[in-house]
C-alpha positions as MATLAB code, in Angstrom:
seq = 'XXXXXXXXXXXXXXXXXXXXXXXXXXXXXXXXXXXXXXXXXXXXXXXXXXXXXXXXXXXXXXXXXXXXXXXXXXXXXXXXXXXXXXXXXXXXXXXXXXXXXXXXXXXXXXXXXXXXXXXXXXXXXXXXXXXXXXXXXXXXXXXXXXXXXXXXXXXXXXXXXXXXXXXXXXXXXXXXXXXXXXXXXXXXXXXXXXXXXXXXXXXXXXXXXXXXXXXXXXXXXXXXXXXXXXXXXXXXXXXXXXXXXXXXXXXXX';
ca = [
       0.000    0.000    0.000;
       1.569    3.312   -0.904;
       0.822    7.391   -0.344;
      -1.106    7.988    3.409;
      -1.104    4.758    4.749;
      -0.915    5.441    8.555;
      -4.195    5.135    9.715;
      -3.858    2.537   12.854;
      -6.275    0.599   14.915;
      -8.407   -2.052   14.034;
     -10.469   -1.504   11.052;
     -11.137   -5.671   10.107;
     -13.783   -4.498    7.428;
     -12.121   -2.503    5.249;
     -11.221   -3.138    2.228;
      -9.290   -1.246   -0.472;
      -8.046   -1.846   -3.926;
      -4.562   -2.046   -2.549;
      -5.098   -4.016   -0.157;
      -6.732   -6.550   -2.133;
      -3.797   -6.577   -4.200;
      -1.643   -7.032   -2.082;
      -3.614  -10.361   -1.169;
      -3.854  -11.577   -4.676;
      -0.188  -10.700   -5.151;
       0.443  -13.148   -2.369;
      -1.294  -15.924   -3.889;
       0.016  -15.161   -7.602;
       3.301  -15.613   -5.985;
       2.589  -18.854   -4.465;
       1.101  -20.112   -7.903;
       4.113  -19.249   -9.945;
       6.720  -20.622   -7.145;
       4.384  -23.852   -7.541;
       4.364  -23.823  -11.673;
       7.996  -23.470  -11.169;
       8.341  -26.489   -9.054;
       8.737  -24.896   -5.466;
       7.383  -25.182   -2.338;
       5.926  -21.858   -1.419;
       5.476  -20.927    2.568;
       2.930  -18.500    3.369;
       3.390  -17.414    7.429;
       0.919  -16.075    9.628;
       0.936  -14.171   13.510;
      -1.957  -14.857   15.111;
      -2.797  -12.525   18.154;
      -4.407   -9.536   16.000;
      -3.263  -11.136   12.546;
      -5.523  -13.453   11.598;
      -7.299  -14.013   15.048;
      -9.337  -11.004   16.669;
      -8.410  -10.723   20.660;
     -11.079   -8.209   21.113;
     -13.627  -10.435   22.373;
     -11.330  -12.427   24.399;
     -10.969   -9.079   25.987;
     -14.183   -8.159   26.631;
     -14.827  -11.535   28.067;
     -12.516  -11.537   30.604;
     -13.668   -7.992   31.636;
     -17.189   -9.201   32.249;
     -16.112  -12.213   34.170;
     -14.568   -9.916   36.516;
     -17.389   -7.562   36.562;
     -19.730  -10.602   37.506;
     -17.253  -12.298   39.900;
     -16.127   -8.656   41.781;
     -19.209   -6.552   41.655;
     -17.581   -3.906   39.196;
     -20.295   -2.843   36.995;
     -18.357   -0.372   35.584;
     -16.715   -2.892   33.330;
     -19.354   -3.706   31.979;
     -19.479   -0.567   29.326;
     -16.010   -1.976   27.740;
     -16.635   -3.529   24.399;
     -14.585   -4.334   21.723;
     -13.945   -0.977   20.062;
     -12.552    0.269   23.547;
      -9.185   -1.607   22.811;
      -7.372    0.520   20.526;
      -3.781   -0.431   22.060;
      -2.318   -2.877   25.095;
      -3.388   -0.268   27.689;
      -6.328   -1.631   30.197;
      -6.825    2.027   31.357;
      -6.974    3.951   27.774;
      -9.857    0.822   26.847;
     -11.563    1.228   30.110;
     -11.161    5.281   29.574;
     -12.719    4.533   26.213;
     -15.213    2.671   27.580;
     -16.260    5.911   29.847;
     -15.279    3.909   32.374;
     -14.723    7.051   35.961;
     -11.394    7.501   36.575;
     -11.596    7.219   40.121;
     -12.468    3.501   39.574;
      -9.413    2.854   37.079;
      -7.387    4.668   39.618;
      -8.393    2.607   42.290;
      -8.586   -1.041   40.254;
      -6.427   -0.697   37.643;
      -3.571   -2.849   39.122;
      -6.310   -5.507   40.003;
      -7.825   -5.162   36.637;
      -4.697   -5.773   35.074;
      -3.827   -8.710   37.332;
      -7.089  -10.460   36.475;
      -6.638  -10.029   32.861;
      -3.214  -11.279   32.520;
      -3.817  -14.508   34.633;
      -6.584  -15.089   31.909;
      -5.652  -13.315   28.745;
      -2.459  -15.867   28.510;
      -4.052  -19.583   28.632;
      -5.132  -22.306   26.320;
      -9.093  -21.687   27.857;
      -9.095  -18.301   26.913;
      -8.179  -18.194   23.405;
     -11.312  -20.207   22.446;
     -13.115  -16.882   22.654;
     -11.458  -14.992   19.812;
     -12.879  -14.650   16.343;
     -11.106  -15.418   13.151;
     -10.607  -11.817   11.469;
     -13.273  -11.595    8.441;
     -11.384  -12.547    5.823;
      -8.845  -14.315    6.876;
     -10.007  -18.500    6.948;
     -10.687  -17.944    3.536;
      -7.347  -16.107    2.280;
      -5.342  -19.154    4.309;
      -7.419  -21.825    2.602;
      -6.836  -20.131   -1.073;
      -2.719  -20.099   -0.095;
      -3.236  -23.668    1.087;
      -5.029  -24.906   -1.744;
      -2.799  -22.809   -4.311;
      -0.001  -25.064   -2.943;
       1.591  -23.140   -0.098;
       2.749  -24.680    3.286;
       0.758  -22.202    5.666;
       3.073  -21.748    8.897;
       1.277  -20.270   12.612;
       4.509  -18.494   13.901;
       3.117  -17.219   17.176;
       3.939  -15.835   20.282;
       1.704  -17.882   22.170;
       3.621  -20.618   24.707;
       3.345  -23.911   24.377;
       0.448  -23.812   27.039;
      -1.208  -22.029   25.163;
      -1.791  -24.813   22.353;
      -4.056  -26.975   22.730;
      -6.941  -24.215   22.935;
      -5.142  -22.499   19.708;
      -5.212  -26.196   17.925;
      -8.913  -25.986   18.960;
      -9.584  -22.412   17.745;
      -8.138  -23.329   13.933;
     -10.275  -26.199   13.614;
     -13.367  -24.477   14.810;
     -13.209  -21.449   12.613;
     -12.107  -23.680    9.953;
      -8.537  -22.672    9.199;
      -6.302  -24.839    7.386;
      -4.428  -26.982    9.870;
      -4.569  -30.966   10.243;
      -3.084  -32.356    7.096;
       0.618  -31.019    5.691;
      -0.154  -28.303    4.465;
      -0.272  -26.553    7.774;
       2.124  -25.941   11.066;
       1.486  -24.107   14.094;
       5.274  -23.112   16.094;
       4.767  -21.665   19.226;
       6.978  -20.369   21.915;
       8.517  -23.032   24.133;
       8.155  -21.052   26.878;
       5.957  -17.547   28.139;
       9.626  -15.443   29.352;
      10.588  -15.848   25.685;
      10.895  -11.816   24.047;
       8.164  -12.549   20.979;
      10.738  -11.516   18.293;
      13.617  -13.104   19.686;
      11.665  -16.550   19.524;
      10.480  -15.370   15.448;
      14.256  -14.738   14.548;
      14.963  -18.040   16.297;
      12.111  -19.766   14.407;
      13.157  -18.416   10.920;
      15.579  -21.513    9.770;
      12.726  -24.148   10.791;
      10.521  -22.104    8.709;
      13.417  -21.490    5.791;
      13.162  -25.319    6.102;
       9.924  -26.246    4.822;
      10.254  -24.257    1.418;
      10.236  -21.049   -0.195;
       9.004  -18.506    1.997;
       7.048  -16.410   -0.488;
       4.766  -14.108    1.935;
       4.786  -13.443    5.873;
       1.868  -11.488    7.662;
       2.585   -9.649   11.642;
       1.275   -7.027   13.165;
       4.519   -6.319   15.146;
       6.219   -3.914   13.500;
       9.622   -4.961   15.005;
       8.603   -8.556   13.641;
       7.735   -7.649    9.821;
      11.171   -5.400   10.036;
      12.683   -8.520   11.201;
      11.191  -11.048    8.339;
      11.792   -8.054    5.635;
      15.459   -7.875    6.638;
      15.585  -11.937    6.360;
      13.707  -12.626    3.806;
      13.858   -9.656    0.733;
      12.394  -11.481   -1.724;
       9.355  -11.981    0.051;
       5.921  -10.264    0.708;
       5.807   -9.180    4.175;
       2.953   -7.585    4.830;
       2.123   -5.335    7.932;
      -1.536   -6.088    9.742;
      -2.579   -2.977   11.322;
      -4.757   -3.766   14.434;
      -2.799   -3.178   17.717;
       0.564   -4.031   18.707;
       3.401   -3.725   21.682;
       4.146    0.258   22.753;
       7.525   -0.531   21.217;
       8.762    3.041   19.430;
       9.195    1.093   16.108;
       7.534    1.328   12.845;
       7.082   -0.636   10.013;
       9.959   -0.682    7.287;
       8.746    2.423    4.473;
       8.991   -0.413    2.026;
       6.458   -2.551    3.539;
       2.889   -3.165    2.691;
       0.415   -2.716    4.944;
      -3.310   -4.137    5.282;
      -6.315   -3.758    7.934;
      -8.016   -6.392    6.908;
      -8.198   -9.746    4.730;
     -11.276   -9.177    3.396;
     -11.018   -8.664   -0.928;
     -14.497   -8.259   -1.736;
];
């Protein structure tokens, strides 16, 4: 995507003629790799790539207002996370600040104990868009790689979340990786997981929407399409490489 491209923040429904060509420039690439006689690898973030956290969110917000009392939580929805701070969403939410000011730590202790395990991640949603744009790099002959930052705790209930929202996943033509364990730093473990992915094929594409991650694949991998996801991402003062695409969403039509 070229010109003003810096509008941030989730925006799943959009769709634009450049970003739907970036897409089908992704799977024209894995086609011709394929006619060639390659074996094109297509890789994929998950945590506000190709799943929506949002709800996961909200959820655990609501348990806590049921569980504590704290009605006040009850106003957050999903458009109140806009970035990883629990007191701008609940401030988005209208949420008083004397209550943030007085629960925030607790908030935030309740929603990491939750926000990081294999139960929880059964309530995201699959971005719109995005089960569909896998299946078409699968069935256009790509491996489809999960690199995630999610532990290895964390993967049974991610296993369960691709199967239910139909993602590519239990024959060869799919691989989740995640973290082998929850200290790891997120990028560190992607550089670390770059060879095994190297391995499989041709990596023709890569999708994050950690900037310091698509810098990472774009310095590794030049010849492929990595592609920037705008949703949210880490508070990290880094921004995407200028000669990076970016999308909002995976939707083409």
């Amino acid at each position: 995507m070229t010109g003003p491209r810096r509008a941030r923040g989730y925006s799943p429904l959009s769709v634009t003629p450049e970003s739907r060509a970036v897409l089908d420039g992704v799977l024209a690439q894995v086609r011709a790799r394929v006619a060639q006689g390659g074996t094109p690898v297509v890789g994929f973030d998950l945590d506000g790539c190709v799943f929506d956290t949002r709800p996961r969110q909200v959820h655990i917000f609501r348990e806590l207002a049921s569980r504590r009392g704290y009605d006040e939580l009850y106003r957050v929805e999903v458009e109140h996370f806009r970035d990883w701070s629990l007191a701008n969403s609940m401030r988005n939410a209208g949420v008083p600040e004397a209550f943030i000011a007085a629960r925030e730590a607790e908030v935030r202790q309740w929603w990491a104990s939750h926000f990081f395990t294999t139960d929880y991640v059964l309530y995201d949603h699959a971005m719109p868009g995005a089960v569909s744009f896998c299946r078409d790099c699968a069935e256009a002959g790509a491996i489809v790689v999960y690199l995630t930052g999610r532990d290895i705790n964390m993967r049974a209930g991610t296993e369960e979340a691709l199967r239910r929202f139909g993602f590519p996943y239990d024959d060869a033509s799919a691989v989740l990786i995640t973290k082998p364990s929850f200290d790891m730093d997120d990028t560190a473990f992607k550089e670390s997981a770059l060879e095994a992915i190297a391995a499989r094929g041709e990596v023709v594409s890569y999708f994050d929407n950690e900037p310091a991650n698509v810098n990472l694949f774009h310095e590794r991998h030049p010849g492929a399409r990595v592609v920037f996801v705008e949703t949210d991402h880490s508070p990290r003062p880094v921004e995407p490489d200028e000669a990076i695409p970016w999308i909002r969403s995976f939707l083409r039509a």
